[in-house]
N, C-alpha and C positions, 0 to 999 in steps of 0.2 A: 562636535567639532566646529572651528570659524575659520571663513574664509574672508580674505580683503581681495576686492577687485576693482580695477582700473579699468576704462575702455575709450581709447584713443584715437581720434580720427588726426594723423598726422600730416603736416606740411611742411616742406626740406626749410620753409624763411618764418615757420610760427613758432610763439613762443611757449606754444604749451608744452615742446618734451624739454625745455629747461625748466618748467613750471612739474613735470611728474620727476625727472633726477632732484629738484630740490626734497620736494616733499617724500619721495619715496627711501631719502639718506634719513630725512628726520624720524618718517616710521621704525627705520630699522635700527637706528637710536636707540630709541625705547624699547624697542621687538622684535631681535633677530632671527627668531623661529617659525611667526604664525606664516600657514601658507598665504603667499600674496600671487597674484596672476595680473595681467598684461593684456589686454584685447585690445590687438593692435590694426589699425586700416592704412591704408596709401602707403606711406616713408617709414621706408626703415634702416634707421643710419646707425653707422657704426658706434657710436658714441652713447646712444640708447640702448642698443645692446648687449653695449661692453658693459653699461649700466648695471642692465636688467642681470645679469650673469656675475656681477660683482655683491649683488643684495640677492640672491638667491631667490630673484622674481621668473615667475614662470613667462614666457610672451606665446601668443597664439597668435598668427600672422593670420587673419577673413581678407584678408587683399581690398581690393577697390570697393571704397565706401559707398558712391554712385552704381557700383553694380548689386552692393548687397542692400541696396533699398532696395533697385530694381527690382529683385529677386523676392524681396518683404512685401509689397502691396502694389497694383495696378500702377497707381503715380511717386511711385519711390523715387523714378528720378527727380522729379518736382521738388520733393519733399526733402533727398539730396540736395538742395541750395542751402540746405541749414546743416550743417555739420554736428548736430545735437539729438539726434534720434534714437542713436542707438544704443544707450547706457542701458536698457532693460530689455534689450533685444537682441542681447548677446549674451546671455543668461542661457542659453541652451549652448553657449562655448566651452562653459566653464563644468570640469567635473566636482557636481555637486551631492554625487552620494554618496550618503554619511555624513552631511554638514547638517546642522541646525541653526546656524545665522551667520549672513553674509552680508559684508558691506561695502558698498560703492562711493567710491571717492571721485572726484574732479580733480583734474593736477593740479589746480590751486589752490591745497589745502597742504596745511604745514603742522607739523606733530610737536609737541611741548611733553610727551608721555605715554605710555604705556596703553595700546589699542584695547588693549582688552580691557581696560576700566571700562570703555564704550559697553562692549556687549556687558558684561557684569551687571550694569546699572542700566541698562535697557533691555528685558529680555520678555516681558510679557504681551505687549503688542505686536502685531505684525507688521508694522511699516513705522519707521522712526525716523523722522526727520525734523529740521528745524521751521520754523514758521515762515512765511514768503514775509520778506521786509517790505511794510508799508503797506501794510494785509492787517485786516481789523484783531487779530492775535499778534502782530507785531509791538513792542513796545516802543516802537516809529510811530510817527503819526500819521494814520491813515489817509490813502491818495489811489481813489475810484481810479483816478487815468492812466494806474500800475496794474492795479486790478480791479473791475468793477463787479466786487460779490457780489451785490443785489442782482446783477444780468449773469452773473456763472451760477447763480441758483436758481435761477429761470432758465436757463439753460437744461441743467443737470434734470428739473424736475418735467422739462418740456421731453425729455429723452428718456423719462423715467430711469432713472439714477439715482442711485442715493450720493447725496452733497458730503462734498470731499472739502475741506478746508482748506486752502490754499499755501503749498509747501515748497519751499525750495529742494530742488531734485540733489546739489551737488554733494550732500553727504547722507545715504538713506542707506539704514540697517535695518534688511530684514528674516523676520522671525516664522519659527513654524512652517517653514515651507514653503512660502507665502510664492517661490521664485514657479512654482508648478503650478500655480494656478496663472502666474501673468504670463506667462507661456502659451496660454487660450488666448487671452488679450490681446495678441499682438494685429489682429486685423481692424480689431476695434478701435483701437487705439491710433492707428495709423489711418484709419478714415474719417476719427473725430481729427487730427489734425489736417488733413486734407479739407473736408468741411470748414474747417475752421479759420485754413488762409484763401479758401473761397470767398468767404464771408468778411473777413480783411482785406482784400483787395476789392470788392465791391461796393465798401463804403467809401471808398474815393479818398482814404485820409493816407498824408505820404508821412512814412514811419521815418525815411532816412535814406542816405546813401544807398546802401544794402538793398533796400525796399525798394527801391527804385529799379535794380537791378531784377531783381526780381518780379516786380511787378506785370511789365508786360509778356512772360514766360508765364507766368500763372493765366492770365487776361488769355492771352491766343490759345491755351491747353484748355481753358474752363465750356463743358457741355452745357447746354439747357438742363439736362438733369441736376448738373453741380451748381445750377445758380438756385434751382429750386431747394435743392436740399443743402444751401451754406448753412451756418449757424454765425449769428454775431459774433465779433472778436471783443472778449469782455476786456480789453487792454489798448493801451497807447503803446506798447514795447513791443517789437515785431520779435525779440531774439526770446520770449518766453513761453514761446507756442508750444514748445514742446512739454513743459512745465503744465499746460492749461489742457493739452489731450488728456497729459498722465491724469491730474487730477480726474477729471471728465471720466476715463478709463476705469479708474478704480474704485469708480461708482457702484458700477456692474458686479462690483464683487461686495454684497449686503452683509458678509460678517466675518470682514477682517478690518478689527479696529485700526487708527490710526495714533501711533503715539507721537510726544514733543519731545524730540532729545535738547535735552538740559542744555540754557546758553551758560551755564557756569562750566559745561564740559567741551561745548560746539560753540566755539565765537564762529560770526559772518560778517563780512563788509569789515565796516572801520571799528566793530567793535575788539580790535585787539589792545585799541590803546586803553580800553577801560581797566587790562590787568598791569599795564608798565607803572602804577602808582601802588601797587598793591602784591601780598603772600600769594594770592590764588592763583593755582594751578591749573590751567586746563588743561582738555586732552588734546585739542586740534584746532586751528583754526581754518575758514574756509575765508581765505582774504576778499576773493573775487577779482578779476585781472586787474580791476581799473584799479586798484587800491595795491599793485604789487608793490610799485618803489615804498610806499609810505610803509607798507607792511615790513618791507627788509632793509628799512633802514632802522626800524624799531627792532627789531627781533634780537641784537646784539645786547638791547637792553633789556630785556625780558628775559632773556636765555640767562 
């Protein structure tokens, strides 16, 4: 059996639940039956789920996102300044027995087809997702100051880990079961990210607006211990820490391969315009926000 799931840290002025009603109409488009589920934090408005009740989506309300980091690791609230943590830590939300692959979407992903071409066509590795853009497996041109592999495999191999290729988290379908064993992981995972904006705000480089905000909240919370044991931040992007635990995380687990889901099937970024000239069909694209006008002023032509 397959399961789609969503997990949403919502806010009553963000735009991501008009980013899950779009995508969640184009899923049920093409596939009005498979079960899809909801894991929902903070807001929950009426409009969502008249939504969710309209596509025959399940929603599970876990309540305040900042309290259920709390409740996940020593420095969850810390770790709460990023509203990105919880896509695999709400895996113990969903009932999952009797499923044999399950996949997690980002609400800025838009359906062109039929979901289950995805599972069909990716069904022998345990983790499938797309390559991180402008990661030496990107067909971008590679750019250290997004990701610097050479320091996350000195990383990985300083922590004894086995090295994990560097993947974008917003579309990962996985296989075998894979969701019981990262259910172990969650402490691990949520301490290599902690480590890890230790280690970022230590180096003195200012990421941004955001970062700044954050910064002296991390600086006043950090022990001697946590300075000893930061790990370098193998990135100039503050918003993909979460991206760089998981990989880091799934180290730890020595034999559950990693697969590529097809970009003929999984567009990302700007690659949607590559099909407006052309018959190919995919199954979903994951626009990414900054790319949303550009994405849905195209999508009338591609549709």
């Amino acid at each position: 059996m397959r399961l789609v799931y969503y997990s949403l840290v919502n806010f009553p002025d963000d735009s991501r639940e008009h980013q899950w009603i779009q995508s969640i109409r184009s899923l049920r488009r093409h596939n009005p039956s498979i079960p899809v589920w909801l894991l929902l934090f903070n807001h929950r408005s009426s409009d969502l789920l008249r939504e969710a009740e309209r596509q025959n989506v399940h929603v599970r309300y876990l309540g305040d996102y900042a309290e259920f980091m709390e409740h996940a690791h020593p420095r969850g609230l810390l770790l709460a300044l990023y509203p990105t943590f919880h896509k695999f830590l709400v895996l113990r939300g969903l009932p999952l027995e009797g499923f044999s692959q399950i996949l997690y979407l980002d609400c800025d992903t838009f359906f062109f087809n039929d979901v289950n071409l995805l599972f069909d066509l990716h069904a022998s590795s345990d983790w499938y997702a797309r390559e991180e853009m402008n990661t030496l497996r990107s067909h971008l041109p590679c750019d250290p100051k997004h990701v610097d592999e050479l320091l996350l495999h000195d990383i990985a191999s300083r922590e004894g880990l086995r090295y994990v290729a560097p993947f974008n988290s917003g579309v990962c379908l996985l296989n075998n079961r894979l969701w019981e064993s990262f259910e172990g992981l969650q402490q691990t995972y949520l301490s290599l990210a902690w480590r890890l904006i230790c280690g970022r705000e230590l180096s003195g480089y200012d990421f941004g607006p955001h970062h700044r905000r954050v910064h002296s909240t991390v600086m006043n919370a950090m022990t001697d211990s946590d300075r000893v044991n930061a790990l370098p931040y193998p990135s100039r992007n503050d918003w993909i820490i979460e991206q760089i635990a998981l990989w880091l995380a799934l180290g730890s687990l020595p034999n559950s391969p990693l697969g590529t889901l097809s970009p003929e099937h999984v567009l990302q970024g700007g690659e949607f315009e590559n099909i407006l000239a052309s018959d190919r069909r995919c199954v979903l694209a994951h626009y990414f926000s900054v790319c949303e006008s550009d994405f849905f002023a195209a999508v009338p032509k591609i549709e």
